[in-house]
N, C-alpha and C positions, 0 to 999 in steps of 0.2 A: 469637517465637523460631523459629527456622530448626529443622525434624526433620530426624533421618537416619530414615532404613530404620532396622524392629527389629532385623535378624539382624547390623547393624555398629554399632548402640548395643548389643547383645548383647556383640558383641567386644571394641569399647571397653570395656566395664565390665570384662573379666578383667585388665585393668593394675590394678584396686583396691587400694590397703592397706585395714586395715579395724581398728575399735575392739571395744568387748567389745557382746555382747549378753546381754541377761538372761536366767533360767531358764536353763534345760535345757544348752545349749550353750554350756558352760564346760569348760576345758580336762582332761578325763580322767585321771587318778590310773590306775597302775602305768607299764610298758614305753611306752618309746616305740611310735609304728604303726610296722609294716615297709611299706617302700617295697615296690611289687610290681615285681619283678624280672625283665630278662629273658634268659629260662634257656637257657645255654647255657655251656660250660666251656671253648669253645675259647681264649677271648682273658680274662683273670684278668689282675685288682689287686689288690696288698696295701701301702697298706689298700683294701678296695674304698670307699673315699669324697676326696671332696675334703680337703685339710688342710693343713696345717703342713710335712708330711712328704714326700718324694720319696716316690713310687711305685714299685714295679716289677712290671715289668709281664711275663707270659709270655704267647707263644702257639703252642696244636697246631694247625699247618698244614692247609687242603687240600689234596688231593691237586696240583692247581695250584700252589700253593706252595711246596711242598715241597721241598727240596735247593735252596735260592735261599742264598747268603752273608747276603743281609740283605734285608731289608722295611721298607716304611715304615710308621707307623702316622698315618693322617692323621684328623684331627682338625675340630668345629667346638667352640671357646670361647665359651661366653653369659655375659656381664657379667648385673648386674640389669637392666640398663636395656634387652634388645636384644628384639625385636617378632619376629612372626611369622618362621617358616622362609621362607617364601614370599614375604613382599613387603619383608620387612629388605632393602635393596637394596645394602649397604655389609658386609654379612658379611663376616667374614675366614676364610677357614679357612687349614688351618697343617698342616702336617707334625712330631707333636706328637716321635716321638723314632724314631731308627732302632733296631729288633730285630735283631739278632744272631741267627746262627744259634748252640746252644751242643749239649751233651751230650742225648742222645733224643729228636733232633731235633726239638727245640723250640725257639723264638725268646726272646731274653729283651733287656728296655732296665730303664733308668732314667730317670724324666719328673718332672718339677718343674713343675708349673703355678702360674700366679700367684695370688692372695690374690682379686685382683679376679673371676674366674672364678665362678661361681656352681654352671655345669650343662656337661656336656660331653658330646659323642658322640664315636665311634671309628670305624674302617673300616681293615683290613690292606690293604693291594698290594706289588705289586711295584717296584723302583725305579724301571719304565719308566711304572708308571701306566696299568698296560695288563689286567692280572688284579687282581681285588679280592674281598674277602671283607668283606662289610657284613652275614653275621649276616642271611640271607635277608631282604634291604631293614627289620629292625630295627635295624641298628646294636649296640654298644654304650653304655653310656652311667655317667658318672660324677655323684654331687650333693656338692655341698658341706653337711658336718652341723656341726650347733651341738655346745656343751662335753656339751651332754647327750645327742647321739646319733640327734635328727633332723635329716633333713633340713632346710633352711633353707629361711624361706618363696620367698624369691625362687632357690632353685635348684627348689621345684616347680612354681612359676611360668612357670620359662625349659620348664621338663620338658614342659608342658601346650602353652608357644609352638612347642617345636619339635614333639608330634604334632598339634595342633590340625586341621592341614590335611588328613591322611591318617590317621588313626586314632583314630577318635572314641572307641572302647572303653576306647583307653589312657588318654585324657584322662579320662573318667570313673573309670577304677580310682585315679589321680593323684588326682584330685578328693575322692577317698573317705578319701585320706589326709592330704588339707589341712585336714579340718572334721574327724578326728579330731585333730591335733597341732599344729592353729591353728584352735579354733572361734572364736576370740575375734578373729580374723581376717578382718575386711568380703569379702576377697580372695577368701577360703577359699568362702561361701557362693558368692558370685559365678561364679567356677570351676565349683563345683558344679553349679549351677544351667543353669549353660551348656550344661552336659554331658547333663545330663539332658535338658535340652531336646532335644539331638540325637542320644539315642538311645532313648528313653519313643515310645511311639508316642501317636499324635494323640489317641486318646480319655483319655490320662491328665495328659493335660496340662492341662486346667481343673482337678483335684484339687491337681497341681504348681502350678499359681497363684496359687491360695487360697493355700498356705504359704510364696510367698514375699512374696505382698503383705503377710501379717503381720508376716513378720522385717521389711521395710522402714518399716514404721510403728513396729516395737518401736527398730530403729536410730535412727529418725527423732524418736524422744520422749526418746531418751537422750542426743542430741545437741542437740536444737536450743535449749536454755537453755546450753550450755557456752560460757563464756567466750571460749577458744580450740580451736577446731577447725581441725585441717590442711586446707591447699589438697583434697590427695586424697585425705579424706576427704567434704568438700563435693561434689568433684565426679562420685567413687559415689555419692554417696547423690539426686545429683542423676538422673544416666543413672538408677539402680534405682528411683524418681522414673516418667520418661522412662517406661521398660520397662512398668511396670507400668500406665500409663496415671493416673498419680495426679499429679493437676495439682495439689493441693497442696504436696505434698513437690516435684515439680517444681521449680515455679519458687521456692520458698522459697530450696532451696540454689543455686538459678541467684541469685538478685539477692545473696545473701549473698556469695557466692564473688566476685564482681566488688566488692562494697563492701571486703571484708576483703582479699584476696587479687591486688591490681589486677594484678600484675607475673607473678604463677604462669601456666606454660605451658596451666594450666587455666582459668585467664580470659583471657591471649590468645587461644586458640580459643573461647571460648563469644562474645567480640566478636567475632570473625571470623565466626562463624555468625551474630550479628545484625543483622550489617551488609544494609542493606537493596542489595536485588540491583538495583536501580536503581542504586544508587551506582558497582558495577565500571563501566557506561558513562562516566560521568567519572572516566577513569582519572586526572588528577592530583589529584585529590579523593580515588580510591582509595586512591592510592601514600601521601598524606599521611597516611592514616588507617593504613597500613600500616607507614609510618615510625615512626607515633607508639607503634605496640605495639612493634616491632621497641627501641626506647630501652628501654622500662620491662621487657622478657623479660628473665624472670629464668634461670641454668642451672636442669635439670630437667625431667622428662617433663610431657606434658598429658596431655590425653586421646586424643591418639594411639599415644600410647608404645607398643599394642598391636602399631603397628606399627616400634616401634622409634624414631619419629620424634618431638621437640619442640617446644618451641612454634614454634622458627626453622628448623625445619625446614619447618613447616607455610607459615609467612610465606614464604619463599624458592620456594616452591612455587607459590605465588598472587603474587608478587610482581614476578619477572624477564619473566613471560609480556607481565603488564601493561607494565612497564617497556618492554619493546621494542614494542609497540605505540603506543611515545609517538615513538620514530623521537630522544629526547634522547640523544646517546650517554655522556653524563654520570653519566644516571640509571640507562639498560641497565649500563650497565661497572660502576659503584656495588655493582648488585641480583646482577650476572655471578659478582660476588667472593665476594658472599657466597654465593649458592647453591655455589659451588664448596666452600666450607668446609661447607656444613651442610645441604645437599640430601642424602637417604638415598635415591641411586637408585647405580646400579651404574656409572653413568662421570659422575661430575659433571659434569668438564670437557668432553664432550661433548657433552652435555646442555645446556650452558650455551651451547654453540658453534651449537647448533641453532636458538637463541633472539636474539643477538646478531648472528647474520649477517644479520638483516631490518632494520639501522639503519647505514644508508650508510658511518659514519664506522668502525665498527666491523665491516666486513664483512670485511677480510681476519685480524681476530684472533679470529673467528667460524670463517673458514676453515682458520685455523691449529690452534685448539680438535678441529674436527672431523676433521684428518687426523691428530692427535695419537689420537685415539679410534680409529680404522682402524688403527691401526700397532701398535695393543698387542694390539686383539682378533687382529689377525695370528699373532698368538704365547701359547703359551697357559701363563696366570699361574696357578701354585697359590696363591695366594690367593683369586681367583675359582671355582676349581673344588672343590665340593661333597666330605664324605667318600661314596665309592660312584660316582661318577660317573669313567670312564674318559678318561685323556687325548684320546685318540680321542674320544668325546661330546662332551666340550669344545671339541674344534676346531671340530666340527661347529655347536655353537650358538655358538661365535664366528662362527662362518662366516655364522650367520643374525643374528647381532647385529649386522655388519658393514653388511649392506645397508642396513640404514635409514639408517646414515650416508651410507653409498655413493649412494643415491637423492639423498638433501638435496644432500649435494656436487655430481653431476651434474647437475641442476635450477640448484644456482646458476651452475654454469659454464654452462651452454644459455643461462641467462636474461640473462648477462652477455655475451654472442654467444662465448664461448672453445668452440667448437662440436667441434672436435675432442677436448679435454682433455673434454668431456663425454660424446664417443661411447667413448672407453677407460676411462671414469671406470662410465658403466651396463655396458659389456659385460662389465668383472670383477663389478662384483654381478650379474649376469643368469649368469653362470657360477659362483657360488658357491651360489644357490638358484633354483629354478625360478618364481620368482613371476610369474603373469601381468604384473602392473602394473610390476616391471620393465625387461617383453621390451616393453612399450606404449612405457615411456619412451626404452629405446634406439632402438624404430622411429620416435616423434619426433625423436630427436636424426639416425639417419642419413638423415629427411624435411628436416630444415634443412640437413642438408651436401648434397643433391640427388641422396641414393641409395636413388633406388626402391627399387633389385633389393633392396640389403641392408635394407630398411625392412618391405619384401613379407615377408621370411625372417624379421623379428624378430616382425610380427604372426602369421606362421603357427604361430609358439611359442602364441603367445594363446588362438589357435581351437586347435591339440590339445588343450589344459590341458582344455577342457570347454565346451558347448555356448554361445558368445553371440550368442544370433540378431541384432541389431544388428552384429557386428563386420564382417562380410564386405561390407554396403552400406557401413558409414565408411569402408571400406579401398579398397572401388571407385569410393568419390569421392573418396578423397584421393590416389589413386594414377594414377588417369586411365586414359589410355591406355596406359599398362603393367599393367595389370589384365587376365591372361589366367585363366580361369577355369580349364582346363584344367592349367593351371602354380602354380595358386594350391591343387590339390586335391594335388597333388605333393608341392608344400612342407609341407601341413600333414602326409602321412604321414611325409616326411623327418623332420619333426621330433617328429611322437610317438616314432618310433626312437629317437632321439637324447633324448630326454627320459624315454623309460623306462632306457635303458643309464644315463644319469644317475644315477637314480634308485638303478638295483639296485645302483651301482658305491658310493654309500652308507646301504646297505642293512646291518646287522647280522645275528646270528645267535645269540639268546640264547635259551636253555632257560628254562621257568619252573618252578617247583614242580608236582608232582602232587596231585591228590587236593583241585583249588580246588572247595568247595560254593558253590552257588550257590542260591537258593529262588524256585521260580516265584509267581505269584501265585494258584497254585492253592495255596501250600503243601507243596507238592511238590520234595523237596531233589534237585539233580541235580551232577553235576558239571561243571568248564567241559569236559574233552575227550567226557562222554557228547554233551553236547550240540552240540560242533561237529562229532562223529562221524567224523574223518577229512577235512572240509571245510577250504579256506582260512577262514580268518574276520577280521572288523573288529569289536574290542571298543571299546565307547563307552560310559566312564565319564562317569556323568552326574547332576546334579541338580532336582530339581523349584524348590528355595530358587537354585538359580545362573541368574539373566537370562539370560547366554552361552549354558546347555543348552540353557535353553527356546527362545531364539531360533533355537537350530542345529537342533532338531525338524523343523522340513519341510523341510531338508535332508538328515538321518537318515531321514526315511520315502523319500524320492527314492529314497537310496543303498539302502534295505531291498530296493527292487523290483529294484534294478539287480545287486546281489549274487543275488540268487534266476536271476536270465539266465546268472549264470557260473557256478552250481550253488557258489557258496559261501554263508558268511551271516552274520548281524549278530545281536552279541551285548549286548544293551544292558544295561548294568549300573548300579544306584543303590545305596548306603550308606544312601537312605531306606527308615522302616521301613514295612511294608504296612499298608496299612489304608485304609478304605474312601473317607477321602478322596485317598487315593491314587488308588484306582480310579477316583475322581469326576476326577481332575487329568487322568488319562489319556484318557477319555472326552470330555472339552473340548478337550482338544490333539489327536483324531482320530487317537490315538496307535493302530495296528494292528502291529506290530511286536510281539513277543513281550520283555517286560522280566524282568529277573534281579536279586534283591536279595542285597549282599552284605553283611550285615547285621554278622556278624563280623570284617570288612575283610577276607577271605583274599586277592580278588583286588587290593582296594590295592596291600595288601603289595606280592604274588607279582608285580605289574607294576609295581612304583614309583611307581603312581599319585599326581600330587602335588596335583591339582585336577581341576576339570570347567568345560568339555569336554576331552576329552580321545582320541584316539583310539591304538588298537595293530593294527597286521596283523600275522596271522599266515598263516604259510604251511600246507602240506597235514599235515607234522610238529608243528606247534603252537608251533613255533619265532618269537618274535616278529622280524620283520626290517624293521617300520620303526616307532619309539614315537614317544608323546607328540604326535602330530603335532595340529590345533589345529578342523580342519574338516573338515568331511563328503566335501569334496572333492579334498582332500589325501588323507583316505584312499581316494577311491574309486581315483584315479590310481595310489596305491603298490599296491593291490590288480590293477589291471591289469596294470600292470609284473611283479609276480609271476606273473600266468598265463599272460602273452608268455613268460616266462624260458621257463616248465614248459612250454609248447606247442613252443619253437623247440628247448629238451633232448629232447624226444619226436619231434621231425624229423630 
């Protein structure tokens, strides 16, 4: 059988439903648990829960808001079924009802949300989408409750999907309320258990082992004589199986699950994981065997669900790639369709267009797909846009969602000799973001139209961006005798100019909260402005469990050295808790950098941090003015651009 990684068979397993288990952890007599609440009075529901009943809903303004005619209240809706905040790729979100301004000056609506609904979050702004109030990056949030007054399992379910990624606490405090008002709940444990794993620190976690390997064997004795057992119950108890490294339980509910259950979203992926990795080389072997699930998928989540996604979703996913690899346009256009209906990524159809443009017959409806994609991120849809997120940010990350397309389109017009349509085609994405590879490909494209001079100016983008000792010899062999050294060190200052003015021209200007603690690894709590002291700073949210961090490491120590030259500095920050093999992680990664844990998530929050890596500059006021950005080296540049501004205001 095919393993995943523990910490995504981890996550899988919180899509669990779950049966009863024995002893102890049976469903508690008096009051329902209270959901733990988060406290704030500005924005009020009555009823404060999901139901039957219209809403109505009040809110006291911020100061920002205030004396506005109306407000939007925008909204994200979770069905049972929808996966992570983060990688659900098909989100909807909605503008759930416009507020009125009424008498003391407060806002008041009326909202009706549908049955199907489970768990909900909130966020006020304004009509322009321009000032927002998210409840200091908490949100609001609504659960749907049963006749008897709890919440319902799959509203604290979606509760747990949407903090999972940014606040581990909440998901534990969630979790504490699932094993009391559903112990009898597979789910419940699961959850739990998650949770604690990611906030227990390292030494308590062989004691947490011991107690879940017995619940899985008490699950495991109460089930496996039962007649009928659900798909997704099989296939928890398989993952917690899996987890616990118990190859009995294992593979028992793996060969069960595939005899009983052939058609469940949860035995199309466990054959999908079996299929032997020599097989995808004969892809029409693959695709038949891909076929052959895609018939018998039944509707219903698998074992993806956590991220939102099906069994056909998952097939569609593995499928179209294949498919145009076979260059059949029968098969591509077939796989094209349906990934368009059931792929869980954020533009299907371009997505699909990226895919289908590499099979000759299909390449202009590939082309068509992909400029279909370019024309919407042009324009910015609330539907895609987050509650908390400013129309303004939205453009921006259309604006970077754009170029991937923009690259593929360009590429295929070059490689089709339409050599002009591809030089207008990279120069609008080379002007929407600064990405080296880009500025590389518009200087190929105006190296085929036979323009040096303008090809010399697109590589001198390249060499500002940062240091690539190779670039300057390819450029002096590919350039010849237009290759003047003197005019080549020109260009490259021309265009750091022009690349930091860029830069700053979309740059922000957001305050964060006061008073973020931070804990060094001496133990020693400090706060984030004692320690930046008046410095620029680059904060790098990070994890030890995240590949991405660890791999972005010896480009964070580079950037360490290079911030201490400009007399600013790096704040490296983990949600991991300390402890000694912590220190042991750090000592192996030659990690010298001073790290900062934020064990309480303040600085999550206070920066929206939604993963790792993750980078924020800050300027000399602690004012962040360029987020979220992805690499060591994106931040070092937004960092420079900041100290040109401040040098050339002090001249």
């Amino acid at each position: 059988m095919t393993k995943l990684s523990l910490s995504v068979a981890l996550a899988i397993l919180v899509a669990g439903l779950g049966g009863c288990e024995d002893g102890e952890e049976r469903l508690p007599e008096g009051p329902p648990p209270t959901y733990p609440p988060i406290v704030d009075s500005r924005l009020t529901f009555v009823p404060g829960r999901l139901g039957d009943d219209a809403i109505e809903v009040t809110y006291r303004p911020i100061e920002e808001l205030a004396g506005a005619a109306e407000l939007r209240l925008r909204a994200r809706f979770r069905t049972a079924n929808d996966g992570y905040a983060t990688f659900d790729g098909r989100a909807d979100y909605l503008t759930a009802a416009i507020l009125r301004s009424s008498e003391g000056g407060h806002f008041r609506a009326q909202m009706e949300v549908p049955d199907s609904i489970a768990y909900a979050i909130f966020a006020v702004e304004d009509t322009t989408g321009s000032t927002i109030d998210a409840n200091g990056g908490r949100f609001w949030e609504l659960l749907r409750h049963d006749v008897d007054g709890r919440p319902t399992f799959d509203a604290l379910l979606q509760a747990t999907n949407e903090h999972l990624v940014s606040d581990a606490d909440r998901v534990a405090e969630i979790a504490h309320v699932m094993i009391e008002a559903y112990p009898d709940r597979f789910g419940s444990w699961v959850v739990h258990d998650m949770a604690e794993r990611r906030i227990r620190p390292t030494d308590q976690q062989g004691e947490l082992q011991s107690s879940r390997r017995s619940r899985a064997k008490r699950f495991h004795r109460r089930f496996e004589d039962e007649e009928h057992v659900p798909a997704d119950e099989m296939a928890h108890l398989y993952w917690y199986g899996y987890v616990l490294e118990d190859a009995g339980i294992e593979e028992f509910w793996h060969d069960r699950l595939l005899d009983e259950h052939p058609g469940s979203g949860f035995a199309i992926e466990f054959r999908l994981r079996d299929l032997p990795k020599e097989l995808e080389k004969d892809t029409t072997a693959y695709l038949r065997e891909l076929e052959r699930s895609w018939q018998t998928a039944q509707p219903g989540p698998g074992v993806s669900a956590r991220w939102g996604w099906d069994a056909r979703s998952v097939l569609v996913q593995r499928a179209l790639p294949a498919a145009a690899r076979t260059r059949r346009a029968e098969t591509a256009a077939l796989w094209a369709e349906r990934y368009r209906a059931h792929a869980r990524v954020a533009d299907p159809d371009g997505s699909a267009g990226l895919w289908i443009r590499r099979v000759p017959e299909l390449r202009q409806r590939g082309m068509t797909l992909i400029r279909g994609a370019i024309a919407r991120l042009d324009s910015v849809n609330d539907r895609w846009r987050p509650p908390g997120r400013t129309v303004a940010a939205q453009r921006r990350e259309n604006r970077r969602e754009s170029v991937w397309y923009l690259r593929w389109l360009g590429q295929e017009l070059l490689d089709a000799g339409e050599v002009s349509a591809a030089i207008d085609t990279f120069r609008v994405a080379a002007g929407r973001v600064w990405y080296p590879y880009l500025r590389d490909a518009l200087a190929n494209a105006y190296l085929a139209a036979g323009d040096t001079a303008r090809a010399l100016e697109a590589w001198a983008f390249v060499a500002a961006y940062g240091p690539r000792p190779m670039l300057e010899d390819s450029v002096r062999a590919r350039t010849g005798s237009h290759f003047d050294e003197e005019r080549w060190s020109s260009l490259i200052e021309d265009a750091k100019r022009d690349l930091r003015r860029s830069l700053l021209a979309e740059s922000v200007s957001r305050s964060i909260p006061g008073g973020i603690r931070l804990t060094g690894r001496d133990g020693a709590t400090r706060t984030l402005d004692d320690i930046r002291d008046g410095r620029p700073a680059v904060v790098f949210f990070w994890s030890r469990y995240c590949e991405p961090s660890v791999r972005a490491l010896r480009d964070v120590k580079r950037l360490a050295r290079r911030l201490e030259g400009y007399g600013a500095t790096l704040l490296a920050v983990t949600a991991d808790s300390s402890s000694a093999d912590f220190d042991a992680f750090l000592s192996e990664q030659d990690v010298e950098f001073r790290v900062w844990h934020d064990e309480r998530r303040d600085a999550v929050r206070a920066f929206r941090s939604v993963g790792t890596p993750e980078f924020f500059v800050l300027d000399r006021t602690g004012a962040v003015r360029f987020e979220m950005s992805h690499t060591a080296d994106d931040a070092r540049f937004q960092l420079e651009a900041l100290i040109w501004e401040a040098r050339r205001e002090a001249s």
